[in-house]
N, C-alpha and C positions, 0 to 999 in steps of 0.2 A: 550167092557168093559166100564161102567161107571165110571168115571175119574172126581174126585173135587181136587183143587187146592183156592190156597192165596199167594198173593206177596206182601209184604211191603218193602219199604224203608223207610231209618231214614238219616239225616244229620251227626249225630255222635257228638261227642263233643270237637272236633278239627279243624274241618273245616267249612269255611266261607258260604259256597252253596252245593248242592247237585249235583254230576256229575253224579249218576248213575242212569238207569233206568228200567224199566221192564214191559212185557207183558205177560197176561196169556189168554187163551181161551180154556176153557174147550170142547166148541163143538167142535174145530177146532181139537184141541190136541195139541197146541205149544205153546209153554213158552221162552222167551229169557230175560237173563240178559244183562246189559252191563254198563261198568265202562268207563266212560269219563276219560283222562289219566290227570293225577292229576297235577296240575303246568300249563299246558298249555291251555292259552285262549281259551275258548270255549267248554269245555270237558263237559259239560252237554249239550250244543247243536249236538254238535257229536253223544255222546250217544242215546237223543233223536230219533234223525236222522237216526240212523242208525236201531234203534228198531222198525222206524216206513217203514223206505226201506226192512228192512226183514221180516215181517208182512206181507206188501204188496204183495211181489214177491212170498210167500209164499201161502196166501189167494189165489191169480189168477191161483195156481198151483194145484186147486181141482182135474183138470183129472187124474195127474199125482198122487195124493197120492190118490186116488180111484182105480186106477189101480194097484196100488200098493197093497191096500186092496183086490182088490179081485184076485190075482194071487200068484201063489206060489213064495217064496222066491230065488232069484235067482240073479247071480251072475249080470246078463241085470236089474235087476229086482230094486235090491238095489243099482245098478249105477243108475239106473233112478230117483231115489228118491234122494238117495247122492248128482247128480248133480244139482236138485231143491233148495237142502239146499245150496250147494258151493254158487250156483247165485244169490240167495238170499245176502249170505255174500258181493257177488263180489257186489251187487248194491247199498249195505249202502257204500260198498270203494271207488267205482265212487261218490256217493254223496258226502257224508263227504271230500273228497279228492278237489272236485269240488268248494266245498264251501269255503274251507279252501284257497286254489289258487283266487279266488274272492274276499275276504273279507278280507281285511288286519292285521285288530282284531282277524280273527279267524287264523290265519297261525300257523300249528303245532298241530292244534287240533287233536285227533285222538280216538279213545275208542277200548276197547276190545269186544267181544260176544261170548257168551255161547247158543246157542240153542239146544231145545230139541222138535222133531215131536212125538206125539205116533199116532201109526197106527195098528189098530187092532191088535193081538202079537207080533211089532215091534216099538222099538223106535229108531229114527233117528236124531244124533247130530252132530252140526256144534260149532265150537271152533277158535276161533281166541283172544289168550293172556293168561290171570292169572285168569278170571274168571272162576267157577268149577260147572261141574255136578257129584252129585253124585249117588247112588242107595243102597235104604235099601232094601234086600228079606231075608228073613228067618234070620232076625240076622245079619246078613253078611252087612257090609260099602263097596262098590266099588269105586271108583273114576274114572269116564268113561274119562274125559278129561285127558290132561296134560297141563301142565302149558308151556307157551308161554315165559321162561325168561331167563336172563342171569346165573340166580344161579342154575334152574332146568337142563340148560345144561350144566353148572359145575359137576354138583353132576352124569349127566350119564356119563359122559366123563372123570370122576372120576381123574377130577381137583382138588376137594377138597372133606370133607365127609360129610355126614348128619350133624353130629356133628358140624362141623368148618363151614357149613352152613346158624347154628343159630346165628351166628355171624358175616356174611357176612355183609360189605358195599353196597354190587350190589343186594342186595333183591327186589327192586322195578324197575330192569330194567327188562323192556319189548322186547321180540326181535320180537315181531309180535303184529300189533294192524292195525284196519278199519280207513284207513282213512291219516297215513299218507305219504302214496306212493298211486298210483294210481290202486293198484291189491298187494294183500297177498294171501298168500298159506292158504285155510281153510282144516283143519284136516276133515273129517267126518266118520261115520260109524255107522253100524245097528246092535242095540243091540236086544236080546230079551227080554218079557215084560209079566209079569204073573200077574194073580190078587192077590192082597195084597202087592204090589210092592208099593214104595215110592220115591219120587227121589227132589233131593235137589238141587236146584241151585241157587249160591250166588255167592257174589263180594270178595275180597281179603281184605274189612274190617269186612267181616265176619270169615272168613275159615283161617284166619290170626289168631284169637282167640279162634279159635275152636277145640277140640280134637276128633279125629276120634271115639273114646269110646263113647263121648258122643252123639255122632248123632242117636243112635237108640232106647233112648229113648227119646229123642224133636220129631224123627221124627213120633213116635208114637201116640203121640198126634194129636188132630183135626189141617187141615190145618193154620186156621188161629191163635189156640193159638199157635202153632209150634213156626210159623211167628212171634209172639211177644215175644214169648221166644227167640228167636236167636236174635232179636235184641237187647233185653234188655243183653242179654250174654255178647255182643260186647262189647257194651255202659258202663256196667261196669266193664268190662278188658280193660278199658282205651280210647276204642271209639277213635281211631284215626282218622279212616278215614270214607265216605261212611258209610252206612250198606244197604245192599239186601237180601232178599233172598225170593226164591219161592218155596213151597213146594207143591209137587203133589200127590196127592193118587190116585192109582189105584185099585178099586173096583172088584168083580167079575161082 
């Protein structure tokens, strides 16, 4: 499948620096967002960091996602790849972690990641926090991730409700993020992937001001005006924090 993609970020109109970052690679097939954890020193070096350790770990892992491509789907098959993504994550955590323990200034730093492999009819995502993947097919908004936070495991554990949610104080606590312990649990798993598929991945100053309704039509636009629509969205519902987002189309 032929695959175009566009990633922008914007500072937003609230905050002093930009903590978040992002990769795209249309030959490779992977894309990762990530959100530097806002408040603590260093959160756009983290992020950095950790975009450019999961990149790497992932690039060197060409046998493995070829092998991947040419064997059938399989339960060996998508572990093999699944554990490429985890290690991937696990080595921005040793970095970012590493650094943070070294550097006095950076102590605390930490960021969230959202990645996404596509491999011939399969995509392969790795998740650690609040930042979100999504998928537009035939109309249909999925939300492949889940949020990494204090409020989203309220609302399963049916602490509180959707409702009483939007209201919540703890909306920006994080209960998993790269970086600041020395190893977190990465979510992963393999979706399928068809042509005319679309998939959206942004930070929490995007998808914060976002309504699900509206994602399929921005995401039907060309990738990069998508990209400046969502951010100009943000920017003016108040532009709090960050804005990311990368959007992919999948071609026949």
């Amino acid at each position: 499948m032929q695959i175009v993609s566009c990633g922008r970020t914007d500072i937003g109109k609230r905050r002093k620096s930009n903590q978040d970052a992002f990769f795209c690679d249309d030959e490779l097939g992977f894309y990762i967002v990530a959100d530097g954890m806002g408040g603590h020193a260093g959160g756009d070096v983290a992020a950095q960091e950790a975009v450019e350790a999961v990149r790497d770990m992932v690039s060197r892992g060409k046998d493995v996602i070829e092998h991947f491509r040419m064997s059938p789907v399989t339960k060996e098959t998508s572990g093999a790849i699944c554990r490429l993504m985890e290690s991937a994550v696990q080595s921005a955590t040793y970095m970012v972690y590493g650094m943070a323990a070294q550097l006095p200034g950076y102590h605390g730093m930490g960021t969230t990641v959202s990645a996404l492999l596509l491999v011939g009819a399969c995509g392969v995502t790795a998740q650690v926090g609040d930042t979100r993947i999504y998928c537009l097919r035939d109309g249909e908004v999925v939300q492949l991730t889940e949020d990494h936070t204090l409020l989203n495991w309220q609302i399963r554990e049916g602490v509180i409700s959707p409702e009483e949610a939007q209201h919540s104080p703890h909306r920006n606590i994080i209960t998993r993020a790269v970086g600041n312990k020395d190893y977190v649990e990465v979510d992963t798993q393999v979706v399928s992937v068809t042509p005319g598929d679309r998939f959206l991945i942004c930070s929490d100053g995007l998808h914060g001001y976002l309504r699900r309704g509206e994602i399929p039509d921005i995401l039907g636009r060309v990738p990069d005006v998508a990209c400046e629509e969502l951010i100009r969205l943000a920017n003016d519902r108040g532009g709090k924090d960050n804005v990311t987002a990368v959007v992919v189309q999948v071609l026949g």
